[in-house]
LUMNULO-772075 format. One line per 4 residues: number of its first residue (from 1); for each residue x, y, z of N, C-alpha, C. Coordinates in steps of 0.02 Angstrom, whole numbers, plus 50000, padded with zeros to 5 digits. Example, Ala and Ser with C-alpha at 12.3 -4.5 7.8 and 13.67 -1.06 7.14 Angstrom:
# residues 2
1> 50660/49716/50390/50615/49775/50390/50660/49835/50390 | 50642/49888/50354/50684/49947/50357/50645/50002/50394
# end
This chain:
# residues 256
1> 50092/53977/52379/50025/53955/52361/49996/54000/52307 | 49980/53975/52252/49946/54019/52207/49890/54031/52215 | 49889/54105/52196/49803/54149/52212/49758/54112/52162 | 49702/54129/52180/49640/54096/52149/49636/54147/52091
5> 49601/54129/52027/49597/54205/51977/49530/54210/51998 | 49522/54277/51983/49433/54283/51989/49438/54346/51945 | 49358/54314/51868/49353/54368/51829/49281/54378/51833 | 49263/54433/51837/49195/54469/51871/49177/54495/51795
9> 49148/54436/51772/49093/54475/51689/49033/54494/51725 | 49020/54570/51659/48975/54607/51681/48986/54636/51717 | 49053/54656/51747/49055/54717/51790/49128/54758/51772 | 49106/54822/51751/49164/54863/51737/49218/54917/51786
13> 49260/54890/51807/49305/54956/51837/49321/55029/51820 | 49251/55045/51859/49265/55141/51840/49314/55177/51881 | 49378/55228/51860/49405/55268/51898/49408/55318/51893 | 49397/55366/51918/49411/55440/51930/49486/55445/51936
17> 49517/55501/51882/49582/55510/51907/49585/55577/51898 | 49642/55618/51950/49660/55685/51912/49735/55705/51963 | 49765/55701/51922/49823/55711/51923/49872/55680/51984 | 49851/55605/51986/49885/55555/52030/49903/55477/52009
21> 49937/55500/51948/49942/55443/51897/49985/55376/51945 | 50018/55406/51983/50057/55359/52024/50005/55312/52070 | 49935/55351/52109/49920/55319/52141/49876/55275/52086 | 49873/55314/52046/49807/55255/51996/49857/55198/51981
25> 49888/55191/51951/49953/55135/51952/49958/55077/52005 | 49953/55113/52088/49952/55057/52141/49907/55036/52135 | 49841/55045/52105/49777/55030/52119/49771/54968/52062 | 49780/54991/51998/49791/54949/51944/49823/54904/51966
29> 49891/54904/51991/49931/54860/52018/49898/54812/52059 | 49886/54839/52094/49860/54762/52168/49816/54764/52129 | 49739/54763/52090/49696/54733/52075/49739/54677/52024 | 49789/54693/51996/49819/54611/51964/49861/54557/52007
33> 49886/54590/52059/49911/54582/52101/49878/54522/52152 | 49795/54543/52144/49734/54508/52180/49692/54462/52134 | 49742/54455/52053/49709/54426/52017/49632/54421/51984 | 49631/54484/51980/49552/54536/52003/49540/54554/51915
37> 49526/54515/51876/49496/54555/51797/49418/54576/51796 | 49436/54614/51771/49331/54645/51753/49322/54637/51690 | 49275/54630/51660/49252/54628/51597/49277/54696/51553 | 49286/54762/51609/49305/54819/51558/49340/54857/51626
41> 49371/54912/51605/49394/54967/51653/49411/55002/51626 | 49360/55078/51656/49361/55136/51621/49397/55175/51672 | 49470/55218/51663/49472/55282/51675/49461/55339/51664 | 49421/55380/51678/49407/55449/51671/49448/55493/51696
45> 49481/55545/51645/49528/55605/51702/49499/55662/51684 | 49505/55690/51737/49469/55766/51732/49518/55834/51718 | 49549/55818/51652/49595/55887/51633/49673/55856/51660 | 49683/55825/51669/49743/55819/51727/49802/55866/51693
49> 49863/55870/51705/49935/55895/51690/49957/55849/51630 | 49997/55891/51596/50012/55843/51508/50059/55778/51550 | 50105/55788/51611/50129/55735/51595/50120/55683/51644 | 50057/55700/51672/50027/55624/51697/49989/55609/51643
53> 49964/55633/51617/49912/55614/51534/49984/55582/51514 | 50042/55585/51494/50073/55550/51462/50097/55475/51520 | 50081/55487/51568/50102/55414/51623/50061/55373/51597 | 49987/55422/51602/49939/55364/51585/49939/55328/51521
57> 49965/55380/51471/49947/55332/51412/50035/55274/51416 | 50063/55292/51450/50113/55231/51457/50059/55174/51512 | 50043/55198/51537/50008/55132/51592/49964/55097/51539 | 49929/55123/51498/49897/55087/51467/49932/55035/51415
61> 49995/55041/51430/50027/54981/51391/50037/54935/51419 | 50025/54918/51495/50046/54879/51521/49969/54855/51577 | 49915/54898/51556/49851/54894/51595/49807/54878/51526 | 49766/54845/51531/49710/54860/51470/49655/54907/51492
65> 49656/54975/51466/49599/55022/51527/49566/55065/51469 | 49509/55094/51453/49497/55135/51404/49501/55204/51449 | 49542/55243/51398/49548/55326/51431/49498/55379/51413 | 49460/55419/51457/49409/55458/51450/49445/55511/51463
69> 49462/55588/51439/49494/55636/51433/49441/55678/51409 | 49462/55740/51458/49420/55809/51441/49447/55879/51437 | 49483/55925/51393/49528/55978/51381/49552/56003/51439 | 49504/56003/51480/49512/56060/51539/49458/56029/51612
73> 49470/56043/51683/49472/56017/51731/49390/56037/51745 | 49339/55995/51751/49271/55999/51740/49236/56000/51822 | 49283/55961/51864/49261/55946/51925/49240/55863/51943 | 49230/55863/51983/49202/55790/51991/49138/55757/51956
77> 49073/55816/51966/49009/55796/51940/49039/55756/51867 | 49083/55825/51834/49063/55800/51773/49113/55734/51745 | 49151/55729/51791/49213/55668/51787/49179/55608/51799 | 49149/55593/51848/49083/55530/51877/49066/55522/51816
81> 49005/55582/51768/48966/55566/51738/48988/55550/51659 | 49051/55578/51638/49062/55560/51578/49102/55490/51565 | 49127/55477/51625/49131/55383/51649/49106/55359/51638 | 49052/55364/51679/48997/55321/51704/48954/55311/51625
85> 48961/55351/51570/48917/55356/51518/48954/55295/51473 | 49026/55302/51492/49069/55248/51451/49057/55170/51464 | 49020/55179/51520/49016/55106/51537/48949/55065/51494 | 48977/55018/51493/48939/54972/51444/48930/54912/51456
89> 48917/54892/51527/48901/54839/51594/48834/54826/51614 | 48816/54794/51648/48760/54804/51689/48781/54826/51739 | 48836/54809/51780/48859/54825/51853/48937/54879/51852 | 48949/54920/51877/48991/54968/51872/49042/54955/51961
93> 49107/54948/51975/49128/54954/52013/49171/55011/52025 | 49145/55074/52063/49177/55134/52047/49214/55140/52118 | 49288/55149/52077/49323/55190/52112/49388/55227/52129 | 49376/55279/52162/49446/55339/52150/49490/55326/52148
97> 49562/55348/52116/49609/55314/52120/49670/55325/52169 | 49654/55330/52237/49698/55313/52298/49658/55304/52325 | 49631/55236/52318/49601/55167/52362/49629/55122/52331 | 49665/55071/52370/49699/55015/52349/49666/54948/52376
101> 49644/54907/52355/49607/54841/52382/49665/54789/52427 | 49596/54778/52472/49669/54724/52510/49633/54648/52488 | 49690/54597/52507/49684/54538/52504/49605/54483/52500 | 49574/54523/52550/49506/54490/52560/49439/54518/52516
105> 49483/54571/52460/49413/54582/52432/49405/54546/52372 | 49436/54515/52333/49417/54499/52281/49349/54419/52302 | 49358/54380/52356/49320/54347/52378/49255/54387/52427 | 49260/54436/52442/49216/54475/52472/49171/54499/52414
109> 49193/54513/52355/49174/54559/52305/49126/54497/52267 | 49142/54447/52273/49088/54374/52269/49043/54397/52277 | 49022/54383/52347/48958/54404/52377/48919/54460/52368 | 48959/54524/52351/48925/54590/52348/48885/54570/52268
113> 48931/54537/52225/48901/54517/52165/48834/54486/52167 | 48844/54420/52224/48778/54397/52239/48717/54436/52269 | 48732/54483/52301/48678/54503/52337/48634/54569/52276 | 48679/54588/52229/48647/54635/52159/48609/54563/52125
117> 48654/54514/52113/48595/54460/52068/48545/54432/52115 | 48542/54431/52167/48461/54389/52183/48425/54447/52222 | 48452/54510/52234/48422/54555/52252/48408/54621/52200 | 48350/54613/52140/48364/54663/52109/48336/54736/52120
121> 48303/54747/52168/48281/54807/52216/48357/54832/52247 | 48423/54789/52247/48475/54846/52286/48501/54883/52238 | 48514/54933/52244/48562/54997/52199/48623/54995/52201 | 48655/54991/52271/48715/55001/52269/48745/54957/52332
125> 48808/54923/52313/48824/54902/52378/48892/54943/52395 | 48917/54978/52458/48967/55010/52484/49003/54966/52501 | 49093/54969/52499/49144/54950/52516/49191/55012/52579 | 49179/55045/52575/49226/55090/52609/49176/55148/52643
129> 49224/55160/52720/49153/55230/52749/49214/55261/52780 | 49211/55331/52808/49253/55346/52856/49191/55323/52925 | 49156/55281/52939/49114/55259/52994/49062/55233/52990 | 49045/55189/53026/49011/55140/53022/48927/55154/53012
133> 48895/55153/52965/48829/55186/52962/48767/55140/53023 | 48738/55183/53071/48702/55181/53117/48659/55120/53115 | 48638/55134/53064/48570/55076/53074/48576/55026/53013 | 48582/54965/53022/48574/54899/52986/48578/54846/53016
137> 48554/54800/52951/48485/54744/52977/48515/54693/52931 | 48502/54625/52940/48502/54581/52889/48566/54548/52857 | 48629/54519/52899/48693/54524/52885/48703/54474/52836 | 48745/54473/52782/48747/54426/52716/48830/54429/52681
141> 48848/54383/52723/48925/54391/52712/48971/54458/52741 | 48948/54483/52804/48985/54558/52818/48952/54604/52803 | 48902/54612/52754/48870/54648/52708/48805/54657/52753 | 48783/54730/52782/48713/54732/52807/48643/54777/52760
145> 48604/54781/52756/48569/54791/52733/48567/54884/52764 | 48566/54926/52734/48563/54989/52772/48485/55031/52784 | 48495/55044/52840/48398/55049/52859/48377/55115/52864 | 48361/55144/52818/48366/55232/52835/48284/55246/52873
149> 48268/55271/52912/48195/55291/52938/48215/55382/52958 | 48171/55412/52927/48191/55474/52942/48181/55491/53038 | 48140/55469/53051/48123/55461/53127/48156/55451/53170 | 48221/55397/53145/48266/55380/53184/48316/55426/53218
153> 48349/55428/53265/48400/55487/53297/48452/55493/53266 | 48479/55532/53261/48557/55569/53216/48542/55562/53156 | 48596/55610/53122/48599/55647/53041/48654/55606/53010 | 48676/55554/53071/48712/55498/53007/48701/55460/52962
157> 48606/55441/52993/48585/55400/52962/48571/55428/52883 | 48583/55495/52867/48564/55518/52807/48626/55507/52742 | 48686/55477/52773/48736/55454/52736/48730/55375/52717 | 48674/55376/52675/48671/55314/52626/48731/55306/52570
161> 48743/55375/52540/48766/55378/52482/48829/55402/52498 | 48869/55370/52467/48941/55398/52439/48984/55395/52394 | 49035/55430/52380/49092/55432/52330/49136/55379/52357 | 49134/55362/52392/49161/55314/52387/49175/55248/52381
165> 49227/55192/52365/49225/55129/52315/49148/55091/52349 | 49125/55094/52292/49052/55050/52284/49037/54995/52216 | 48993/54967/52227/48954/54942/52153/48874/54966/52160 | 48891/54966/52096/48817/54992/52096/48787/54958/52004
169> 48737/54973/51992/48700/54958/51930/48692/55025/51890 | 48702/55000/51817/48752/55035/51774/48674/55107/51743 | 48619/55079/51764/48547/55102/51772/48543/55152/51826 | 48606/55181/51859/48607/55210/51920/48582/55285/51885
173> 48613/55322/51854/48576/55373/51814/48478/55371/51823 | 48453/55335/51775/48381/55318/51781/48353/55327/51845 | 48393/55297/51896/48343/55317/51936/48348/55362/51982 | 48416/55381/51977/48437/55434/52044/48457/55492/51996
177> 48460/55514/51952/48493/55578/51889/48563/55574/51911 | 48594/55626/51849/48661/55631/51848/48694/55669/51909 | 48752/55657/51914/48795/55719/51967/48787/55790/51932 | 48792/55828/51998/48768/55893/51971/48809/55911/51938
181> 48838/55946/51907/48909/55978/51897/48900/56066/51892 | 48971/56068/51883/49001/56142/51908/48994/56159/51989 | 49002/56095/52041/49019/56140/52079/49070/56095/52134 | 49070/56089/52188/49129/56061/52233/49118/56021/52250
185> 49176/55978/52238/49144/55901/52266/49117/55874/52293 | 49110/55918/52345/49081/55882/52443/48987/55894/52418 | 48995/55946/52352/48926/55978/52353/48882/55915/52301 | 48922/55911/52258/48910/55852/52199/48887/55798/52224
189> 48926/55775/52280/48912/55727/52343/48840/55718/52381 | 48831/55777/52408/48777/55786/52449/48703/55797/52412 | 48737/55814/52350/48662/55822/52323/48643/55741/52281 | 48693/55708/52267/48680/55620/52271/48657/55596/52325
193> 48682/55612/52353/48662/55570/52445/48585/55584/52446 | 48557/55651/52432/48495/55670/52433/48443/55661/52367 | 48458/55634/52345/48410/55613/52280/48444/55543/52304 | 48464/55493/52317/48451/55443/52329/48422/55426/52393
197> 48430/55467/52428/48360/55467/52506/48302/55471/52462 | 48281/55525/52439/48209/55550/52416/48193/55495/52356 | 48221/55453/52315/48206/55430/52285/48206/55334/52304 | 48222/55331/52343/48180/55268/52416/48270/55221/52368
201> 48308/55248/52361/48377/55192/52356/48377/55132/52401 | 48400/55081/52383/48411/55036/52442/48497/55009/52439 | 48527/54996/52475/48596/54978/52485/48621/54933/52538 | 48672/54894/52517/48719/54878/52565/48759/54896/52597
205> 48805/54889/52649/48860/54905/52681/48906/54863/52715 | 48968/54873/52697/49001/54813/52710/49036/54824/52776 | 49027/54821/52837/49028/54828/52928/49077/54856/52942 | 49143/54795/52928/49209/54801/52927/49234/54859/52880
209> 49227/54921/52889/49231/54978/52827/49283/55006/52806 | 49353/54963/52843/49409/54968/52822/49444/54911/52769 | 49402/54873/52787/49421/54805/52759/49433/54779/52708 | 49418/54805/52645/49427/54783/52582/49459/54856/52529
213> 49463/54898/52551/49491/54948/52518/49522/54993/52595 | 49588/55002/52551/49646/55066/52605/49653/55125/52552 | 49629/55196/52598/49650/55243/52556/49708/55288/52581 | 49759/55293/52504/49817/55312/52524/49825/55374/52492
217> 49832/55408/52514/49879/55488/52484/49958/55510/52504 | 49999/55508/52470/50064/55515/52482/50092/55590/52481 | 50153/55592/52502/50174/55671/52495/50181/55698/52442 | 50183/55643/52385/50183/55669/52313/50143/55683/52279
221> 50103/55640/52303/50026/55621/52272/49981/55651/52326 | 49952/55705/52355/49907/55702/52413/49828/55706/52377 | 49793/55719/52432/49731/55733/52396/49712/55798/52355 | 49660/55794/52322/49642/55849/52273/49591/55878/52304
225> 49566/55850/52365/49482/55869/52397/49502/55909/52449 | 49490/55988/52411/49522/56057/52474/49427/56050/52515 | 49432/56036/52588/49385/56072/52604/49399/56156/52652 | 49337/56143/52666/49347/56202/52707/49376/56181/52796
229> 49407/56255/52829/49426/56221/52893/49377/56214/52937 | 49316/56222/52936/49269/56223/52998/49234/56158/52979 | 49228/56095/52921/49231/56029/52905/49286/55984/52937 | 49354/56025/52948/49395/55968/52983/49406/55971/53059
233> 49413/56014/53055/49411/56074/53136/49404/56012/53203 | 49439/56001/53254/49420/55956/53309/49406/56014/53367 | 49408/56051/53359/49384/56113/53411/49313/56080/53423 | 49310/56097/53498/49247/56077/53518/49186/56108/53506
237> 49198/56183/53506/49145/56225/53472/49115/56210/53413 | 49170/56205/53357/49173/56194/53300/49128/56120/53278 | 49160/56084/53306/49109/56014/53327/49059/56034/53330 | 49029/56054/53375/48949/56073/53388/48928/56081/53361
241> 48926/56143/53352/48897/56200/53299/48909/56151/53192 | 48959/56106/53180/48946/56067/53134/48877/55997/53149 | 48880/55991/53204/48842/55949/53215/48779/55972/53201 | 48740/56024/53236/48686/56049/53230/48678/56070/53178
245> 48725/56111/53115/48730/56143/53057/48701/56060/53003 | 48728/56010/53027/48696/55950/52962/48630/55938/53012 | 48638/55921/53076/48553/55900/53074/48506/55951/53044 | 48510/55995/53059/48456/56069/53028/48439/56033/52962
249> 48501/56062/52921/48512/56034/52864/48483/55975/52820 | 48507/55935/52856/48492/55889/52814/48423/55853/52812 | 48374/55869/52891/48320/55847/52872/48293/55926/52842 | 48313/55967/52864/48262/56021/52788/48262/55996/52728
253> 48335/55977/52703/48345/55966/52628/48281/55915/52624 | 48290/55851/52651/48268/55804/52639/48201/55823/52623 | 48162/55853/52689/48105/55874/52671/48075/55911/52648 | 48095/55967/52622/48080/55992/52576/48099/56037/52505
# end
C-alpha cells in the first residue's frame, strides 16, 4: 500500500547535531521514509569531529538540508540559537538528532499544525516527555492543553518546557529570549523552562509521549548529555533529597 506524501509548508526541520552523524542519518532517513517534506531543514552542528563534518557534507547529497557550522564546540545554548536564527518559517519543528519518528506522526503532526493555526495564543506544541505532564485539560487529537497553576501539588507541573522534539513558532525568541549560553545543557534547559513559566507560555502535549518520536543512542553513537550522578541515582536517599532539592528550587526560581 503506498504511503500518503505529506508536505508541511511553512514549517522548517531544525536539528541539533554533534558528533552523531549516523544517528542524524536515521532520522533524515525515516522522515523520507514517512514521506515527511518540510518547506526547509536546518542542521546546526556544534564543532563536531572533521570526519563527521565530512559524513555530513556527504549526507547532504543525498538529503536537501542547509549546514550551520561553528569552529569550535559552543554548547547547546549556542547550537539551538544559531539554528533557530537560520530559520526562515513561521513554524520551526525542532529536533535532536537521535529521535527517530514513528509511523503515526506524520498524520499526528496534522493536527499539531492545526492546533498553532486556529490557536494563535499556543507557543509550542510537545511531541516527546520522559513522563506524562500532571495537569491537562482540553483533548484535541491526543494533544492536551497543559495547565500550569503554581498552587497546584508537585514540581512536575513546572516542566512545561523542553528540549525536546517540539513545534513551536519561529517568534519563539520575542517572546521567551534566547538560550543562555556558555553553560550545561540541563542548565540552558532549565533556565527556558523558567522564562517560559514567568512569561505566561501556553502549550500542548501530546499524552501518548512515546508515540510519535523513539529516542535512540547506540554503542557507537551514545549520548553527549554527561549529567551528574546524584540526577540519575535510584538510591532512595538520593531520590528524596532530589525531590525536595527541585521543589525548593523551582518554586524559588519561579518566584523570585
Amino acid at each position: 500500500m503506498t504511503k500518503k506524501d505529506y508536505y508541511f509548508k511553512g514549517v522548517t526541520l531544525l536539528i541539533t547535531h554533534y558528533n552523531r552523524s549516523q544517528s542524524l542519518e536515521q532520522l533524515l532517513t525515516s522522515f523520507l521514509e514517512l514521506n515527511c517534506r518540510f518547506e526547509d531543514t536546518v542542521v546546526s552542528d556544534d564543532g563536531s569531529k572533521p570526519e563527521h563534518i565530512d559524513y555530513l557534507l556527504q549526507l547532504q547529497k543525498n538529503h536537501n538540508f542547509r549546514l550551520i557550522t561553528t569552529p569550535k564546540n559552543k554548547g547547546l545554548g549556542n547550537n539551538i540559537n544559531k539554528g533557530q536564527d537560520a530559520v526562515q518559517t513561521p513554524l520551526t519543528l525542532y529536533v535532536q538528532e537521535d529521535f527517530t519518528p514513528t509511523e503515526i506522526f506524520p498524520e499526528s503532526f496534522t493536527h499539531a499544525l492545526t492546533i498553532m493555526n486556529k490557536k494563535p495564543e499556543t507557543d509550542v506544541v510537545r511531541f516527546y516527555a520522559y513522563f506524562q505532564y500532571p495537569y491537562l485539560r482540553n483533548e484535541d487529537h491526543g494533544y492536551y492543553e497543559m495547565d500550569f497553576k503554581l498552587w497546584k501539588p508537585g514540581y512536575r507541573k513546572f516542566y512545561m518546557y523542553s528540549d525536546h522534539p517540539h513545534l513551536r513558532r519561529t517568534v519563539f525568541f520575542d517572546r521567551f529570549g534566547r538560550y543562555v549560553e556558555g553553560q550545561k545543557g540541563d542548565v540552558t534547559e532549565y533556565r527556558m523552562m523558567m522564562s517560559f513559566l514567568k512569561k505566561k507560555g501556553k502549550a500542548y502535549f501530546y499524552k501518548d509521549f512515546t508515540g510519535l518520536f523513539l529516542q535512540k543512542n547506540s554503542e557507537a553513537e551514545p549520548s553527549t548529555m554527561k549529567r551528574d550522578v546524584w540526577r540519575e541515582s535510584n538510591n532512595f536517599f538520593l531520590t528524596q533529597a532530589r525531590h525536595m532539592y527541585r521543589h525548593l528550587k523551582f518554586n524559588f526560581d519561579y518566584l523570585f
